[in-house]
C-alpha positions as CSV (number, residue, x, y, z in Angstrom):
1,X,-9.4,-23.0,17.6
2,X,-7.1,-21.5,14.9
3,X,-8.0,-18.5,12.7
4,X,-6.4,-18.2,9.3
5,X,-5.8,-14.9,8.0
6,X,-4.6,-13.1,5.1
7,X,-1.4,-10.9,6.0
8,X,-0.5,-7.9,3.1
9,X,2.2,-5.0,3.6
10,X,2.5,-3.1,0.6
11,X,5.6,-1.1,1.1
12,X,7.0,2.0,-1.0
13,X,10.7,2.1,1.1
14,X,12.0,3.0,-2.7
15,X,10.8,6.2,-1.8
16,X,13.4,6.6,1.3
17,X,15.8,7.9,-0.9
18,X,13.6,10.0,-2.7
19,X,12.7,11.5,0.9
20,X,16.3,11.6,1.8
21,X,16.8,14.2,-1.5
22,X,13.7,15.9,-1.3
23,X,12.7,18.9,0.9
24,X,11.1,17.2,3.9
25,X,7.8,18.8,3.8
26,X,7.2,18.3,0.2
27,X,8.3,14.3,0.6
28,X,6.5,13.8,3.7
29,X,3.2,15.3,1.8
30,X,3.7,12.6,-1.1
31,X,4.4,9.6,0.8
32,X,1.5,10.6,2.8
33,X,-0.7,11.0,-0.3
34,X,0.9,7.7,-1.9
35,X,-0.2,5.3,1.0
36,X,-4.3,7.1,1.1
37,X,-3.9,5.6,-2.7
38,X,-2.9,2.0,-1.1
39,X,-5.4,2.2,1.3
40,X,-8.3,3.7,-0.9
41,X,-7.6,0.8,-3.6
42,X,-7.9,-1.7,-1.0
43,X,-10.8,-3.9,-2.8
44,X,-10.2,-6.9,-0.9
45,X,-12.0,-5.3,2.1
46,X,-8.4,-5.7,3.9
47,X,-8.2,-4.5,7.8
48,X,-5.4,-1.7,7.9
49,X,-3.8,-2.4,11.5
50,X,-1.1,0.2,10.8
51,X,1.1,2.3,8.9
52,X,4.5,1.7,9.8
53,X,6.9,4.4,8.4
54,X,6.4,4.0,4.3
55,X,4.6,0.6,5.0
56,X,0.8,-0.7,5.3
57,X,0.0,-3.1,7.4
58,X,-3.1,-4.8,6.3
59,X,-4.5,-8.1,7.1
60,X,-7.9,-9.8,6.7
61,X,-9.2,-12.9,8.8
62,X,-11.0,-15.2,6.5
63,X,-11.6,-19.2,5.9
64,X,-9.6,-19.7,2.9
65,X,-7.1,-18.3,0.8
66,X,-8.4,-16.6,-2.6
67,X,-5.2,-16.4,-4.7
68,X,-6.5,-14.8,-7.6
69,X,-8.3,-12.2,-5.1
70,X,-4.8,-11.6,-3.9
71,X,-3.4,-11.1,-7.4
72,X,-6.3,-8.6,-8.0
73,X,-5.4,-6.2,-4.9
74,X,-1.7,-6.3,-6.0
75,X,-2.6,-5.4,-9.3
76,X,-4.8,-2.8,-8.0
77,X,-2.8,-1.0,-6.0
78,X,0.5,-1.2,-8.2
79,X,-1.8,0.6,-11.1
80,X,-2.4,2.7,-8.7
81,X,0.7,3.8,-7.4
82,X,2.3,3.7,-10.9
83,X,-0.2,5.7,-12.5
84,X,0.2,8.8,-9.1
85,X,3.7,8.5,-10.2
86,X,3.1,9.3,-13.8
87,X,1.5,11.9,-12.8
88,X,4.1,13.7,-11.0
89,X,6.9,12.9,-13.6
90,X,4.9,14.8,-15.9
């Protein structure tokens, strides 16, 4: 029996240059504090199977693919992440 599944991998590597010109403790405290926002905006109840580098790897096994469900947790977590980053240009 086959099991369909919903895979998702949000990834901020835009940020590796950011890291690459930043001091490394300070960049390594918000990438860390940029992927708990990912994660804590997860509303589609997503599995996180691991965080690889500047990347989330989330998947979720389900019967059927929810396209406008997908569209939501997108939308979610790019507010998110867009609005953090606001933040810290201000």
């Amino acid at each position: 029996m086959t099991q369909n599944a919903v895979l998702f991998i949000p990834d901020i590597s835009g940020f590796t240059e950011f890291v690459h010109h930043t001091d490394i403790s300070h960049s390594r405290h918000i990438i860390s504090e940029l992927l708990e926002l990912l994660i804590d905006s997860n509303i589609m109840g997503l599995e996180l199977a691991e965080i690889e580098g500047d990347a989330l790897f989330l998947y979720k096994l389900i019967d059927g693919v929810d396209v406008n469900s997908i569209n939501k947790q997108i939308e979610k977590m790019y507010l998110a992440f867009h609005t953090h980053i606001k933040r810290y240009e201000y």
